[in-house]
PDB file of N, CA, C and O in Angstrom:
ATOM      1  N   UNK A   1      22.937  27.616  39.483  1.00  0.00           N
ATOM      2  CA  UNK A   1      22.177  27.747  38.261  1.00  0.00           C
ATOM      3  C   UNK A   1      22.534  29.072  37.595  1.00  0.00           C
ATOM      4  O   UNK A   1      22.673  30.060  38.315  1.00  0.00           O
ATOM      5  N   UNK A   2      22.687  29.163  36.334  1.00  0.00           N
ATOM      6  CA  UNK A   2      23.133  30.587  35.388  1.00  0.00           C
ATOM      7  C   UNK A   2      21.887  31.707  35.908  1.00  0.00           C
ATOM      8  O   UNK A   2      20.761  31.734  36.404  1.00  0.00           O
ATOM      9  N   UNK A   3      22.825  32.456  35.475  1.00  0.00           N
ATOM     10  CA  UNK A   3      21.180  33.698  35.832  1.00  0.00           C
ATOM     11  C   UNK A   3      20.954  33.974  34.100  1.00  0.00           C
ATOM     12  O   UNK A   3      21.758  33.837  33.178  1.00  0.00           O
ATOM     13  N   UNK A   4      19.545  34.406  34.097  1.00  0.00           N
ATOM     14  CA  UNK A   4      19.506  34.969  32.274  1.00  0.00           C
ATOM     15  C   UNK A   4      19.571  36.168  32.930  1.00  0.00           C
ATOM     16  O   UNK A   4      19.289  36.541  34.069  1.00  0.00           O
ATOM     17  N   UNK A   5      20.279  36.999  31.337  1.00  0.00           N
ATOM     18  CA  UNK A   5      20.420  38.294  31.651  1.00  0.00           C
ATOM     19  C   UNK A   5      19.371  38.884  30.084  1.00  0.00           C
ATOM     20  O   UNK A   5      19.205  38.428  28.952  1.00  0.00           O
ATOM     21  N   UNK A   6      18.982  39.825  30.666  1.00  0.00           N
ATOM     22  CA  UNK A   6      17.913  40.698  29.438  1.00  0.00           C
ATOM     23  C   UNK A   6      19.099  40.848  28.029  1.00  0.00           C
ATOM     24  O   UNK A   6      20.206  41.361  28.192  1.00  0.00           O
ATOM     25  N   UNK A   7      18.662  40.349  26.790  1.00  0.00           N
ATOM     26  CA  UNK A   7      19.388  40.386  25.703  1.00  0.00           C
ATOM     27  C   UNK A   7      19.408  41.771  25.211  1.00  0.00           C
ATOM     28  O   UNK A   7      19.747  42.015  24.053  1.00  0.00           O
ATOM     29  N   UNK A   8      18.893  43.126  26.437  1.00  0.00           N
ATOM     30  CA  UNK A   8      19.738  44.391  25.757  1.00  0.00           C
ATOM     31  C   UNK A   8      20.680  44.521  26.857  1.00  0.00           C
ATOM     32  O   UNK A   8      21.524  45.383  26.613  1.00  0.00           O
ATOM     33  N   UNK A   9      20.815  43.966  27.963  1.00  0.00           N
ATOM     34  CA  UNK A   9      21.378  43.831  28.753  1.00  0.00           C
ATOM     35  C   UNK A   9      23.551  43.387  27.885  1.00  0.00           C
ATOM     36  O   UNK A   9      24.662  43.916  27.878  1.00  0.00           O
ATOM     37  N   UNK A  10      22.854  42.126  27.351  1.00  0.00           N
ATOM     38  CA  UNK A  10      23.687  41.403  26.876  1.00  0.00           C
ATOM     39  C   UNK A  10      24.259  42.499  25.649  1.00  0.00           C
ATOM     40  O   UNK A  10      25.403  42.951  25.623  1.00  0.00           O
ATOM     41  N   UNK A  11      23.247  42.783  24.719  1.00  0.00           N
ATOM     42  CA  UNK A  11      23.939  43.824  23.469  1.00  0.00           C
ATOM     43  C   UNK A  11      24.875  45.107  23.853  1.00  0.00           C
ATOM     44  O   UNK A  11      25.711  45.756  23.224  1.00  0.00           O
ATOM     45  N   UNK A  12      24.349  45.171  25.167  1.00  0.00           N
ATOM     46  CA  UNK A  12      25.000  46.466  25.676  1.00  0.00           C
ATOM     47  C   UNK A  12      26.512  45.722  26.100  1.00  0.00           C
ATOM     48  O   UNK A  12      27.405  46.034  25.313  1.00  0.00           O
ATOM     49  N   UNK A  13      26.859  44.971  27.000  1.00  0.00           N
ATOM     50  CA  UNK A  13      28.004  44.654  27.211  1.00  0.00           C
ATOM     51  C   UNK A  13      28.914  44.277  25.966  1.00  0.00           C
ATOM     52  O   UNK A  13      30.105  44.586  25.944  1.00  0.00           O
ATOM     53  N   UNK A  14      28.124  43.407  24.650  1.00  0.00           N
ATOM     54  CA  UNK A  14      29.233  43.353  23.790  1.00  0.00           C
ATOM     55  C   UNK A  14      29.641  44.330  23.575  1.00  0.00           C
ATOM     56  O   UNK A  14      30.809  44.412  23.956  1.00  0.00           O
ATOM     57  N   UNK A  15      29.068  45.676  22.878  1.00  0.00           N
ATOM     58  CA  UNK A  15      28.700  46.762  22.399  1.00  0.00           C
ATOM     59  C   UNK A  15      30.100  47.557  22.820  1.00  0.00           C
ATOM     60  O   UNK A  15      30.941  48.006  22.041  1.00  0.00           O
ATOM     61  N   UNK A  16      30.113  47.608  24.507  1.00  0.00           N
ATOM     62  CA  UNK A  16      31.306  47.845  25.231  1.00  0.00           C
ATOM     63  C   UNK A  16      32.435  47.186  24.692  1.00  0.00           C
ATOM     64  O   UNK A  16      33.442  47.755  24.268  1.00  0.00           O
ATOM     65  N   UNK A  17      32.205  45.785  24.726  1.00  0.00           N
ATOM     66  CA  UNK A  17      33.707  44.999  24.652  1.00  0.00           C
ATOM     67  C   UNK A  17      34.361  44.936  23.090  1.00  0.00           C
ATOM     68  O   UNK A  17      35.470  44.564  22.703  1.00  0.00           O
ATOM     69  N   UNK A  18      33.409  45.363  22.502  1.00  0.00           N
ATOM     70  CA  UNK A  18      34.322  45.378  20.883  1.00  0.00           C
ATOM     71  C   UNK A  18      34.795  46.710  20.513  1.00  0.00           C
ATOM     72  O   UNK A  18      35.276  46.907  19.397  1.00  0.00           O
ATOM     73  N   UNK A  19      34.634  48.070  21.798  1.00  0.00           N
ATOM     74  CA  UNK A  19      35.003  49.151  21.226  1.00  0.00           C
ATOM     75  C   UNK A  19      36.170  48.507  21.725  1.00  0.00           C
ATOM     76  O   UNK A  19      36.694  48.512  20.612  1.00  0.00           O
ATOM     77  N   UNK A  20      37.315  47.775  22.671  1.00  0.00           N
ATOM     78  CA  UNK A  20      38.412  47.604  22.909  1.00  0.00           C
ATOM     79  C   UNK A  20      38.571  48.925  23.805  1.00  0.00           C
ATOM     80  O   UNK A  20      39.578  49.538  23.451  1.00  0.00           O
ATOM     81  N   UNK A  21      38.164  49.300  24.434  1.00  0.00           N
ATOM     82  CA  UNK A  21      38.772  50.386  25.484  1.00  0.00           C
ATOM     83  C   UNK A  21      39.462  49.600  26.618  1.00  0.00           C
ATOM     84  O   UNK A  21      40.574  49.856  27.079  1.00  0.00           O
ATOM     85  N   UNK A  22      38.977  49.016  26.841  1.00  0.00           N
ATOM     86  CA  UNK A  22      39.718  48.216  28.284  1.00  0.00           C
ATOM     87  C   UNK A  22      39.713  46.357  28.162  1.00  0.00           C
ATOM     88  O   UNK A  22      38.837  45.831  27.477  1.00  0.00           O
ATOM     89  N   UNK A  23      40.609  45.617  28.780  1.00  0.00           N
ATOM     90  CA  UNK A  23      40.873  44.553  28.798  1.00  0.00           C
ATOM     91  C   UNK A  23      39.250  43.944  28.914  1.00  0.00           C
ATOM     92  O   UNK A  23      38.447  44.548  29.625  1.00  0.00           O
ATOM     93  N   UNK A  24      38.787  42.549  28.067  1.00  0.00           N
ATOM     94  CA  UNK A  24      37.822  41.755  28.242  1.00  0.00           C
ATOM     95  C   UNK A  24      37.528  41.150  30.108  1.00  0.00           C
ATOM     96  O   UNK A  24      36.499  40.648  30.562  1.00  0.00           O
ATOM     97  N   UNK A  25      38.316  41.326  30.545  1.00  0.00           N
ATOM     98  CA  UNK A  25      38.622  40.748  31.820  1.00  0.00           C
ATOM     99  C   UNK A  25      38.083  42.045  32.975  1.00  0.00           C
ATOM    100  O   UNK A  25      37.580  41.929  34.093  1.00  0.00           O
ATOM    101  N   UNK A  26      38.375  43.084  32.294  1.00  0.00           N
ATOM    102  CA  UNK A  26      37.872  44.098  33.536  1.00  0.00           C
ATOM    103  C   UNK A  26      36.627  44.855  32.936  1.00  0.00           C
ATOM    104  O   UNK A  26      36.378  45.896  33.544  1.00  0.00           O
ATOM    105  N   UNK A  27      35.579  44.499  31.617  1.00  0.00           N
ATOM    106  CA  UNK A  27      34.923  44.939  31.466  1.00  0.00           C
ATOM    107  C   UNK A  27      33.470  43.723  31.969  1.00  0.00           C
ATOM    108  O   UNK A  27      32.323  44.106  32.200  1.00  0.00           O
ATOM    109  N   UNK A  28      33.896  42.424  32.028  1.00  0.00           N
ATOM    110  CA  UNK A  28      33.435  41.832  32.703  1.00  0.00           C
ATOM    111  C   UNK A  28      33.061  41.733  33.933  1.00  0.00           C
ATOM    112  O   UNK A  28      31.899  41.503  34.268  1.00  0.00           O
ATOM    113  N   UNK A  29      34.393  41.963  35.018  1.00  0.00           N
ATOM    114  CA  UNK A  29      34.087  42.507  36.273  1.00  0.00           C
ATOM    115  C   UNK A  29      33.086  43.711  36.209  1.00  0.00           C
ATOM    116  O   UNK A  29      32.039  43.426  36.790  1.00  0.00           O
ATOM    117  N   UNK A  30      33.095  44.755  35.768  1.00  0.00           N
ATOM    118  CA  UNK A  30      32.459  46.404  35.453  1.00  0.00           C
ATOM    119  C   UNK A  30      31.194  45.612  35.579  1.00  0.00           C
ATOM    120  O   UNK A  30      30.717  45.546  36.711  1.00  0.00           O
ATOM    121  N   UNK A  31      30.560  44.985  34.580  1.00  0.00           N
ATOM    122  CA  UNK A  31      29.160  44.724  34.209  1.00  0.00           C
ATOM    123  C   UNK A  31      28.790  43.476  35.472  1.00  0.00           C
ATOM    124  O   UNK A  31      27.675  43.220  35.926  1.00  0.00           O
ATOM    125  N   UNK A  32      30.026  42.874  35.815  1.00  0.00           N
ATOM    126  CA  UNK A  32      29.406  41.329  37.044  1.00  0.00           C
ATOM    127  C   UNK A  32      29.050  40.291  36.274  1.00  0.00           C
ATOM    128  O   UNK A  32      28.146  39.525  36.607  1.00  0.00           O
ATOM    129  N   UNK A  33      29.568  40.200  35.431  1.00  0.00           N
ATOM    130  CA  UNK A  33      29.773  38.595  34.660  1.00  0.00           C
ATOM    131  C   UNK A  33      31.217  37.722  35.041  1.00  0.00           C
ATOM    132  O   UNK A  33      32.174  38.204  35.646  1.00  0.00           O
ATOM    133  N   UNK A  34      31.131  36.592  34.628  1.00  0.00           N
ATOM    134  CA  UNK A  34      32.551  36.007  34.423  1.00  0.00           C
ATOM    135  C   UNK A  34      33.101  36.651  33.156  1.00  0.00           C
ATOM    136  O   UNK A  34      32.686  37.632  32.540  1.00  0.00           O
ATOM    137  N   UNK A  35      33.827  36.094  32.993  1.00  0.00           N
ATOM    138  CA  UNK A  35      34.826  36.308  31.387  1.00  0.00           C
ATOM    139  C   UNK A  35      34.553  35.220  30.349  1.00  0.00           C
ATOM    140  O   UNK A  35      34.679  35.491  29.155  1.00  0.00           O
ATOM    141  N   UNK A  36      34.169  33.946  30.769  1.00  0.00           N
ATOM    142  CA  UNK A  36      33.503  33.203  30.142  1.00  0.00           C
ATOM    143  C   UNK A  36      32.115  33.622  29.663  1.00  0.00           C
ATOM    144  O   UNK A  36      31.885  33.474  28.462  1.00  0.00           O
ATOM    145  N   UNK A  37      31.070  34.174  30.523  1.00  0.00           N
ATOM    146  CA  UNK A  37      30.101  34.269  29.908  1.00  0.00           C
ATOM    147  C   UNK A  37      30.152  35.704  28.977  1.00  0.00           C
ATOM    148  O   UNK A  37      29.133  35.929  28.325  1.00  0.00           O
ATOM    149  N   UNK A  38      31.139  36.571  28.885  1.00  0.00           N
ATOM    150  CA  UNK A  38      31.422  37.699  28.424  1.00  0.00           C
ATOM    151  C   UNK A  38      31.744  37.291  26.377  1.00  0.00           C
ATOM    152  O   UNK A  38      31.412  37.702  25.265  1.00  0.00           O
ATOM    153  N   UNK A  39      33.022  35.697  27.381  1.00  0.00           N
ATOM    154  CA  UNK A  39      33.818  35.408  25.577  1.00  0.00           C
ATOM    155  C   UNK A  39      32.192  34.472  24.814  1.00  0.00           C
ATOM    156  O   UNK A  39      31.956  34.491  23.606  1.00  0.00           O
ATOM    157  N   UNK A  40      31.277  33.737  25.867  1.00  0.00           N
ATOM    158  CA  UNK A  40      30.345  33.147  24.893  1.00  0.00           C
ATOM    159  C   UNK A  40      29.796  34.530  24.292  1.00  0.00           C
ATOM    160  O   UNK A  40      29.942  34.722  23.084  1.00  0.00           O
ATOM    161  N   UNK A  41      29.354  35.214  24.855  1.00  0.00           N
ATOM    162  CA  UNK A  41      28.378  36.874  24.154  1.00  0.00           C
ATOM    163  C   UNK A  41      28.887  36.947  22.991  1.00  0.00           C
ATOM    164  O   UNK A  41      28.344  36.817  21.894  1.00  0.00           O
ATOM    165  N   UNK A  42      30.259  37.221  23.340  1.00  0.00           N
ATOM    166  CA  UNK A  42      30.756  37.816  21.742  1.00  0.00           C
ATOM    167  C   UNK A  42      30.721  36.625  21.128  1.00  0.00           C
ATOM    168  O   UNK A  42      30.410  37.088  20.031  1.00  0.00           O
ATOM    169  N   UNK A  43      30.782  35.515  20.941  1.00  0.00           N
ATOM    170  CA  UNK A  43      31.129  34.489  20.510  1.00  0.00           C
ATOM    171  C   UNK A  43      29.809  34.325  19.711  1.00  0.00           C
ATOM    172  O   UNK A  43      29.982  34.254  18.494  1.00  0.00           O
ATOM    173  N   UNK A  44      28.497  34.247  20.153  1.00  0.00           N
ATOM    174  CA  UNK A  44      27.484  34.389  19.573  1.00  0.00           C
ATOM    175  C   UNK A  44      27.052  35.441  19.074  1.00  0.00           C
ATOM    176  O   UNK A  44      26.034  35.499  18.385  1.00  0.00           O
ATOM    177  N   UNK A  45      27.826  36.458  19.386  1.00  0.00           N
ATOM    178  CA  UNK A  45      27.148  38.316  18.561  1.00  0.00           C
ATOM    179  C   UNK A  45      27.921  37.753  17.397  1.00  0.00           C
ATOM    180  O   UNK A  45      27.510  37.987  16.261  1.00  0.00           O
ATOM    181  N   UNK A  46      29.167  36.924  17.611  1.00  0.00           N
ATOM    182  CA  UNK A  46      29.989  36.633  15.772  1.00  0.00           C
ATOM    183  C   UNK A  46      28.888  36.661  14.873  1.00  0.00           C
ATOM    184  O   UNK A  46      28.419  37.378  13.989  1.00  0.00           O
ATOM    185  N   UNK A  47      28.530  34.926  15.819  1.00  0.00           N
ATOM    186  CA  UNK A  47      27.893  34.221  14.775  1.00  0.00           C
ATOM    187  C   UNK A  47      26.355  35.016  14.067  1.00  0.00           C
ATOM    188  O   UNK A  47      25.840  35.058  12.950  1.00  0.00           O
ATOM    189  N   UNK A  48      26.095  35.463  15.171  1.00  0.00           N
ATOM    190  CA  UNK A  48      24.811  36.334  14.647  1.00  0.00           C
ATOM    191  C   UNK A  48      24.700  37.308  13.486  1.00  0.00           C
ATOM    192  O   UNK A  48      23.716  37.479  12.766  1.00  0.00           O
ATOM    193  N   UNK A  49      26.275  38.122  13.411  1.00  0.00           N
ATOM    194  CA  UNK A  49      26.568  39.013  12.751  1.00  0.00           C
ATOM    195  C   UNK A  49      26.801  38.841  11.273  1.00  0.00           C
ATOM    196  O   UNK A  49      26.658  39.503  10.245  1.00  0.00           O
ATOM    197  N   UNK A  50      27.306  37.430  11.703  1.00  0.00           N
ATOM    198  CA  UNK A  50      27.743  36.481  10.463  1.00  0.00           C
ATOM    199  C   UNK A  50      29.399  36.599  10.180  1.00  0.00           C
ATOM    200  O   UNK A  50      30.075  36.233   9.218  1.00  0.00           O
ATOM    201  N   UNK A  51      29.732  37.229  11.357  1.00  0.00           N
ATOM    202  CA  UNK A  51      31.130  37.532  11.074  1.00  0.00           C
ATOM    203  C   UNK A  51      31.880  35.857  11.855  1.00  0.00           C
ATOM    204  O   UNK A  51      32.804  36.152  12.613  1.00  0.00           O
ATOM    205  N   UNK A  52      31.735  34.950  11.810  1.00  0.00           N
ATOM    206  CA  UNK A  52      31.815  33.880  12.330  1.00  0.00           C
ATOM    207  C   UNK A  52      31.082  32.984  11.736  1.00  0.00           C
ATOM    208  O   UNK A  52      29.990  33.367  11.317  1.00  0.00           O
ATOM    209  N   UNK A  53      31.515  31.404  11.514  1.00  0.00           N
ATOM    210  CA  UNK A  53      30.431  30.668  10.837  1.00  0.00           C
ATOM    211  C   UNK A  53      30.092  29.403  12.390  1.00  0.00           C
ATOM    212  O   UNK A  53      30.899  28.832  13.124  1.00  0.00           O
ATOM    213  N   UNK A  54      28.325  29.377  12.361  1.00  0.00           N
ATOM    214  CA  UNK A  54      27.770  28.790  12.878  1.00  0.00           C
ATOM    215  C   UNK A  54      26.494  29.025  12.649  1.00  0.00           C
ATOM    216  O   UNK A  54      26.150  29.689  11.671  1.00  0.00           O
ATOM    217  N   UNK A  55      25.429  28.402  13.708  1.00  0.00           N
ATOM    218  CA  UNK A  55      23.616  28.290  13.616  1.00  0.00           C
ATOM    219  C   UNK A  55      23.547  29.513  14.419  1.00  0.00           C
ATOM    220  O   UNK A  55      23.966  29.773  15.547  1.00  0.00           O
ATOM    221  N   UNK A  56      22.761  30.350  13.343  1.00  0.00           N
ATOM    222  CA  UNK A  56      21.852  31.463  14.251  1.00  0.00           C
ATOM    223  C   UNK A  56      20.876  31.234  15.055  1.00  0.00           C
ATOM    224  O   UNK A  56      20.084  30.427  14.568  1.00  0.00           O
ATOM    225  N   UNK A  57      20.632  31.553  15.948  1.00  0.00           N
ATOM    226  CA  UNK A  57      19.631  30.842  17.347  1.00  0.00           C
ATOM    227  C   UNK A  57      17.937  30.800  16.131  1.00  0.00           C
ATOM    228  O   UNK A  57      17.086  29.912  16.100  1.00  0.00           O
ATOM    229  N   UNK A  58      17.972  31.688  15.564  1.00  0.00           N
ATOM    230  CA  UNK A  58      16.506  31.307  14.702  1.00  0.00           C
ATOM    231  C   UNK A  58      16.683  30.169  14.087  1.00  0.00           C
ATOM    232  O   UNK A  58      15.705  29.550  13.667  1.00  0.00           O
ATOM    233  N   UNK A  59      17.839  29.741  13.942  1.00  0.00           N
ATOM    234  CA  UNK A  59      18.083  28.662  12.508  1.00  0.00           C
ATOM    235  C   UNK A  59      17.753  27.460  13.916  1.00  0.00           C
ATOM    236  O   UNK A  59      16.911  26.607  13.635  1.00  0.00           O
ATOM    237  N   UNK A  60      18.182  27.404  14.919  1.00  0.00           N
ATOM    238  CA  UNK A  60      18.254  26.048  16.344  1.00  0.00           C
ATOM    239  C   UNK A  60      17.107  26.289  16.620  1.00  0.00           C
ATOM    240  O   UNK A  60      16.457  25.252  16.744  1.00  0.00           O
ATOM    241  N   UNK A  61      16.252  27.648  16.859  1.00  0.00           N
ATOM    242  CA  UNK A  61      14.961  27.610  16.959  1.00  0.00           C
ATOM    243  C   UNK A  61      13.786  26.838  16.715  1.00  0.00           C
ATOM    244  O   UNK A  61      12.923  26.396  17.473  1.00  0.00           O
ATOM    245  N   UNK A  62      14.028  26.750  14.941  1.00  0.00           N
ATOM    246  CA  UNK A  62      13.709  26.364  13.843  1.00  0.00           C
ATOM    247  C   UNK A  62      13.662  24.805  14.016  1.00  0.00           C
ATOM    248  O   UNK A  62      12.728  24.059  14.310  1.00  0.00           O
ATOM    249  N   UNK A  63      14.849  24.590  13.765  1.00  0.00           N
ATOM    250  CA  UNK A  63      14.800  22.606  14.179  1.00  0.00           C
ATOM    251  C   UNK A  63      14.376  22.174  15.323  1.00  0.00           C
ATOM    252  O   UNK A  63      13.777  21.110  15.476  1.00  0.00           O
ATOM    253  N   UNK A  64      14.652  22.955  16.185  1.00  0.00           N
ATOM    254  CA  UNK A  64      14.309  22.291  17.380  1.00  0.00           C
ATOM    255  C   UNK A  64      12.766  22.490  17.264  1.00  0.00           C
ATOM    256  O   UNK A  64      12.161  21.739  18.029  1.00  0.00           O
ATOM    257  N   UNK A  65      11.810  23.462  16.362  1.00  0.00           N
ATOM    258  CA  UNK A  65      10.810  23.090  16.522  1.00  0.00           C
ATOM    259  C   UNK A  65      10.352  22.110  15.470  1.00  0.00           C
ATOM    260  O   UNK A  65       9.537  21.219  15.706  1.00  0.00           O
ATOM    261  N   UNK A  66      10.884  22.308  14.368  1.00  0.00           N
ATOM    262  CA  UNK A  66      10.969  20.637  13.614  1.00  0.00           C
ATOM    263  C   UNK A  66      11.002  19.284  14.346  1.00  0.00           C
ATOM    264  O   UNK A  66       9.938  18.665  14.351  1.00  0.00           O
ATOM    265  N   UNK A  67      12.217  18.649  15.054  1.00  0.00           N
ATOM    266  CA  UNK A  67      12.559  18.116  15.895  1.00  0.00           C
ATOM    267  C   UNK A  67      11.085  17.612  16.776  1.00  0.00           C
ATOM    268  O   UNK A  67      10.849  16.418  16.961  1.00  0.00           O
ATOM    269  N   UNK A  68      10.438  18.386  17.122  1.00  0.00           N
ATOM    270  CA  UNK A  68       9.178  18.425  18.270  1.00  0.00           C
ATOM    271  C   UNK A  68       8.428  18.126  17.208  1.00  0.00           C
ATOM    272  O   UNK A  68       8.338  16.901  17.128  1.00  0.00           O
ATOM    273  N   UNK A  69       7.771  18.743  16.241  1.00  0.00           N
ATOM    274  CA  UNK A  69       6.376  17.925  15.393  1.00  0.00           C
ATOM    275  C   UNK A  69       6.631  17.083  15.063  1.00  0.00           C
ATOM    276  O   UNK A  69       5.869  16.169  15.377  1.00  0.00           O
ATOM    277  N   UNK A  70       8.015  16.666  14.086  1.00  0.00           N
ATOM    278  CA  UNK A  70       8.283  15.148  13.632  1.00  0.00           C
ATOM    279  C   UNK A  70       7.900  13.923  15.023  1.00  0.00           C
ATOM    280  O   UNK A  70       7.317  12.842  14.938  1.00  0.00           O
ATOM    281  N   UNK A  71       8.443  14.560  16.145  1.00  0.00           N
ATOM    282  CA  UNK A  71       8.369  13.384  17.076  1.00  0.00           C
ATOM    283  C   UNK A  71       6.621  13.389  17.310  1.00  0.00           C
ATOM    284  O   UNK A  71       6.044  12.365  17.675  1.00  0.00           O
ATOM    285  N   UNK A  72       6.148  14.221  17.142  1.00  0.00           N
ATOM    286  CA  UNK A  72       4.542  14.126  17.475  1.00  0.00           C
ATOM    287  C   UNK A  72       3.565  13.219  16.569  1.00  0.00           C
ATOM    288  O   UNK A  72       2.632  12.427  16.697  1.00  0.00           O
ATOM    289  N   UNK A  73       4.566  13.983  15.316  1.00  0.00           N
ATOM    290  CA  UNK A  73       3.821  13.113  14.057  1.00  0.00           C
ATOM    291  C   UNK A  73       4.009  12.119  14.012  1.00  0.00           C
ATOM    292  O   UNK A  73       3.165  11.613  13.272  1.00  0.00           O
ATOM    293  N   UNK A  74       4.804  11.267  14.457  1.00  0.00           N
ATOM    294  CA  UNK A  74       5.444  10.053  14.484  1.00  0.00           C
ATOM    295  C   UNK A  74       4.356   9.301  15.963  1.00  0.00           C
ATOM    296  O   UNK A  74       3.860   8.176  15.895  1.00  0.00           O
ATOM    297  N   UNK A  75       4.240   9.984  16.842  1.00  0.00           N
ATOM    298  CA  UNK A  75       3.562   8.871  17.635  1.00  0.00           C
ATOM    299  C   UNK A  75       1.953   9.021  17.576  1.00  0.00           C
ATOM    300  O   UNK A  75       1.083   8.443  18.228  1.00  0.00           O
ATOM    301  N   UNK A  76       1.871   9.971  16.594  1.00  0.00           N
ATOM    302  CA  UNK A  76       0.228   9.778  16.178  1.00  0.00           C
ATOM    303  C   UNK A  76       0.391   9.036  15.061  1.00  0.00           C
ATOM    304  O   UNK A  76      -0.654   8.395  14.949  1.00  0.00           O
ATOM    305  N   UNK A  77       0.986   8.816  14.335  1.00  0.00           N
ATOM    306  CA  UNK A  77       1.124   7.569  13.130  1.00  0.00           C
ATOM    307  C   UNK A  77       1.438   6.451  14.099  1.00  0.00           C
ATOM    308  O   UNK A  77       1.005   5.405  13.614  1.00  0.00           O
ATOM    309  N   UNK A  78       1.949   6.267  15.133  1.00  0.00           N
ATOM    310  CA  UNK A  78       1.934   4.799  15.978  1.00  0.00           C
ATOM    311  C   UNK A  78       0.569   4.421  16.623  1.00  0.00           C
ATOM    312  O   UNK A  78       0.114   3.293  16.808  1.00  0.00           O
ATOM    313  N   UNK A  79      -0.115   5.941  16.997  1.00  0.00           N
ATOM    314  CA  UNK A  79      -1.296   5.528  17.634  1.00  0.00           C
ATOM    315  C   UNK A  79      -2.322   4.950  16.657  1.00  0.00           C
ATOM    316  O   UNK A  79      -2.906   3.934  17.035  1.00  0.00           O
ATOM    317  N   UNK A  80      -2.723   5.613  15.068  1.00  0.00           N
ATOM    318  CA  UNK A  80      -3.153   5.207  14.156  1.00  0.00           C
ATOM    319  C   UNK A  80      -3.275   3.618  13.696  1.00  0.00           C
ATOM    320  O   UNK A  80      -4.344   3.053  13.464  1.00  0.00           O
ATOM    321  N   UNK A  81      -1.795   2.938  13.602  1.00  0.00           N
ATOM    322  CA  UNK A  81      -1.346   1.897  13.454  1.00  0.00           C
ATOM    323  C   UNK A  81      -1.535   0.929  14.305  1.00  0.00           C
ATOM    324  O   UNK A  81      -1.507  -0.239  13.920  1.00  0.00           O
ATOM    325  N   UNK A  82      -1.729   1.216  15.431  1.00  0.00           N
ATOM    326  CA  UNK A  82      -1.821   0.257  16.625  1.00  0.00           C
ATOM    327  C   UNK A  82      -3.995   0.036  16.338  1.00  0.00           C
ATOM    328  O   UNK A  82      -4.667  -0.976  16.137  1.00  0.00           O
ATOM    329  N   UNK A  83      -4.359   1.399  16.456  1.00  0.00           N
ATOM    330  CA  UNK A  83      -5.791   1.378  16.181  1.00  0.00           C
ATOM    331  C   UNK A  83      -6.429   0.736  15.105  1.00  0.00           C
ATOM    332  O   UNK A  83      -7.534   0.194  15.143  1.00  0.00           O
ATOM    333  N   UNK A  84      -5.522   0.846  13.959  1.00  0.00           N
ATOM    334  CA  UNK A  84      -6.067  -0.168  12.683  1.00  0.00           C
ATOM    335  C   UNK A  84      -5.924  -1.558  13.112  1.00  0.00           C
ATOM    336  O   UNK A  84      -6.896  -2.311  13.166  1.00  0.00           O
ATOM    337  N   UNK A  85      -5.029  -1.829  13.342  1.00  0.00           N
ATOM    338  CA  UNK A  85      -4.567  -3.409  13.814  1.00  0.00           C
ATOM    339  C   UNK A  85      -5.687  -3.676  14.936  1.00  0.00           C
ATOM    340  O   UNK A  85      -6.429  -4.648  14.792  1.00  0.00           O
ATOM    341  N   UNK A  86      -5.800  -2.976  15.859  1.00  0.00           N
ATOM    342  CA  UNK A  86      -6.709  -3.508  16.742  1.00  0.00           C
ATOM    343  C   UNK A  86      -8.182  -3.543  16.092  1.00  0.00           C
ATOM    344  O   UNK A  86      -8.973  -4.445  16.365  1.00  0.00           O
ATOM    345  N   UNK A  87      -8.408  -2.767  15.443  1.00  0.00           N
ATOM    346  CA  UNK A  87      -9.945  -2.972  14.617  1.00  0.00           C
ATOM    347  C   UNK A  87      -9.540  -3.993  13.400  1.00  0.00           C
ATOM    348  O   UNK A  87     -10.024  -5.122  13.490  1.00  0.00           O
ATOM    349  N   UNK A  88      -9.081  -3.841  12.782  1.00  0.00           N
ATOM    350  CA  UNK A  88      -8.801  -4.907  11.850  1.00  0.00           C
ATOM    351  C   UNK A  88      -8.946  -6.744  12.819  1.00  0.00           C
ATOM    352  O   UNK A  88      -9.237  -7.788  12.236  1.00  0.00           O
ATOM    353  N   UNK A  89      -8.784  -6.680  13.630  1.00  0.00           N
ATOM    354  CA  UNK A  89      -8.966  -8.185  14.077  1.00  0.00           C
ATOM    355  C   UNK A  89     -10.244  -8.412  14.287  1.00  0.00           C
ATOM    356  O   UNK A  89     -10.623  -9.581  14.209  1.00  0.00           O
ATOM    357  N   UNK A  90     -11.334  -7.224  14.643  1.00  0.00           N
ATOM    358  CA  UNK A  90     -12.503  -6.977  15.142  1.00  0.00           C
ATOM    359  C   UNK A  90     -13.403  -7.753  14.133  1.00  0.00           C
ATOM    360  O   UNK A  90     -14.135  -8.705  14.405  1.00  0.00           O
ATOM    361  N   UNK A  91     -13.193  -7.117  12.811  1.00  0.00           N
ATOM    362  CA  UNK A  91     -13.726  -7.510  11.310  1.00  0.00           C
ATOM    363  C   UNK A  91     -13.679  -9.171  11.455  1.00  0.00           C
ATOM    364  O   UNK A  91     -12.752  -9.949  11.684  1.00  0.00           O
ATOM    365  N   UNK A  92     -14.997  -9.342  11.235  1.00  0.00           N
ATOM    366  CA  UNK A  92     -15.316 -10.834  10.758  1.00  0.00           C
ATOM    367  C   UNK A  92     -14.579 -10.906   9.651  1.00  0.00           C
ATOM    368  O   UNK A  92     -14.160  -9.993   8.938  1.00  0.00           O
ATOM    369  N   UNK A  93     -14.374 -12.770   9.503  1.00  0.00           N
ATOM    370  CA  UNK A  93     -13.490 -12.502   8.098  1.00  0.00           C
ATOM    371  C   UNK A  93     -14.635 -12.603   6.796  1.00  0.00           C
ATOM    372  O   UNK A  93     -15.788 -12.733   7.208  1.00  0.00           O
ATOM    373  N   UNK A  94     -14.522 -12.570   5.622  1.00  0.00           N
ATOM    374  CA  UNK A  94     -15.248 -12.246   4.680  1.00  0.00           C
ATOM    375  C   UNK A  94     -15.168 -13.798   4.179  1.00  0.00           C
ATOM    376  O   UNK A  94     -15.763 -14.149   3.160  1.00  0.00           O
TER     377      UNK A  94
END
């Protein structure tokens, strides 16, 4: 399983790796990451920076909490619907 690492944790290692003093590969070892989780960091400090185009984690934040009420709202409009129908048969007819 990944470990999380504290996101000043994380700012600090990019911080390192974009002055370019030493190879991406041995500043990784230094800190005890892979090199993969070193190239995602920067990869997302891009996008964050905006120096890269992609979703800023507020912007995935964001939908994904969209994402969650729509689905809520949606099965309380099923529960609604199911409840009318079931009272609606209840009603004598006129």
């Amino acid at each position: 399983m990944a470990r999380a690492y504290p996101q000043e944790f994380r700012d600090d290692v990019v911080a390192v790796a974009r002055k370019h003093e030493a190879p991406l590969s041995q500043i990784a070892k230094d800190f005890g990451i892979s090199d993969a989780t070193l190239a995602n960091w920067l990869k997302r400090a891009d996008i964050e920076d905006g120096v890269r185009p992609g979703k800023k984690l507020a912007e995935s934040d964001r939908e994904r909490e969209q994402r969650r009420r729509i689905k809520t709202l949606e099965q309380e409009n099923e529960i609604l619907c199911r409840a009318a129908a079931y009272f609606a048969k209840q009603l004598p007819p006129k």
